[in-house]
N, C-alpha and C positions, 0 to 999 in steps of 0.2 A: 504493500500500500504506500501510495504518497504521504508528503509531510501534512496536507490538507486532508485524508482521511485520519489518519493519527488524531490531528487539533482536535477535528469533530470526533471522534468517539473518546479519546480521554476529556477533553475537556465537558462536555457530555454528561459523562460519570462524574465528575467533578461536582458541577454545576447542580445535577439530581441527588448525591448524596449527600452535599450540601445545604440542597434546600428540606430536607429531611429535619436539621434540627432545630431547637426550639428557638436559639436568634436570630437564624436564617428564616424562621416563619416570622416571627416580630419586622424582621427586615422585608417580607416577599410582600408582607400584610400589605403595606403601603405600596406596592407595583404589582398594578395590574399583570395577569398572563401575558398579553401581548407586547408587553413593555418588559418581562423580565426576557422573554424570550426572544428579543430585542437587543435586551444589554449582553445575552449570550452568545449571541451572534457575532455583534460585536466583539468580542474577547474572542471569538474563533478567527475571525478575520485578521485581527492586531496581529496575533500569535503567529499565526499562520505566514504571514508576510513580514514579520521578523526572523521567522526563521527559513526562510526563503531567501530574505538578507544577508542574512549569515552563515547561507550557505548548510543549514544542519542536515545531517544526516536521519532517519529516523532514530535510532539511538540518541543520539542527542537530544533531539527533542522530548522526549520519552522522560531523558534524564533531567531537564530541565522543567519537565512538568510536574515530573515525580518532588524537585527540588522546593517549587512553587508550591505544591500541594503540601508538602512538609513543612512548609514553613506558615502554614494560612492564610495564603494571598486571598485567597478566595471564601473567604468569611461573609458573616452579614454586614459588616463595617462596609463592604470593600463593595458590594451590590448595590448597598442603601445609597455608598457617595457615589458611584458610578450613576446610579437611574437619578441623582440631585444633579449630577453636571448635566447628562442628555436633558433633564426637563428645563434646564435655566438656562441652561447654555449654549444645548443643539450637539447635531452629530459630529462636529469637525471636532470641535471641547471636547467631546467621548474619547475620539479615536485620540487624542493629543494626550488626555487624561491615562487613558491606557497603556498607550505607548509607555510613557511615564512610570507607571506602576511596575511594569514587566523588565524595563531596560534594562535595568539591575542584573537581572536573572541573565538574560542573553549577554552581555557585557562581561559577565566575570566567566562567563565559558568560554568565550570567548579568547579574553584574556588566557585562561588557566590554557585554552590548544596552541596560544602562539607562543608561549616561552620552552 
């Protein structure tokens, strides 16, 4: 599979095992279906064309999601402010927001393959 099947089924699993507990329900409360399933989209898209950028391999990616998920990127904090910049701000402020959130992750793998 491609890096854009990858995105979409981990991040996927992510996103549903997430919305599974109880501050992710506090957080979803407030975004409607068509809006959370919006902001997920979004976060497939980002990823996906970051690591496209950076050339990842599936493994990589895999590892970097895995890293992402270890560490809570994808919490109800991280839902609730992402669907507050789409509603105030618009789609370009999402995808900028996003970018934002992830770089970190892509950036130090990055770093850690070139030395």
């Amino acid at each position: 599979p491609g890096v854009g099947t990858v995105v979409g089924g981990l991040i996927g699993g992510i996103c549903g095992g997430m919305a599974g507990t109880a501050g992710a329900k506090k957080a979803l409360d407030t975004i409607i279906e068509d809006d959370a399933k919006l902001i997920s989209s979004y976060v497939e898209e980002v990823i996906e064309e970051m690591a496209i950028k950076h050339e990842y391999t599936e493994k990589d990616l895999r590892d970097t999601l895995r890293e992402m998920q270890q560490k809570k990127v994808f919490n109800s904090k991280f839902f609730e402010n992402a669907y507050q910049v789409y509603k105030n701000k618009g789609t370009d402020m999402l995808r900028d927001y996003l970018w934002r959130q992830f770089e970190k992750f892509f950036f130090v793998r990055v770093e850690a393959c070139a030395c």
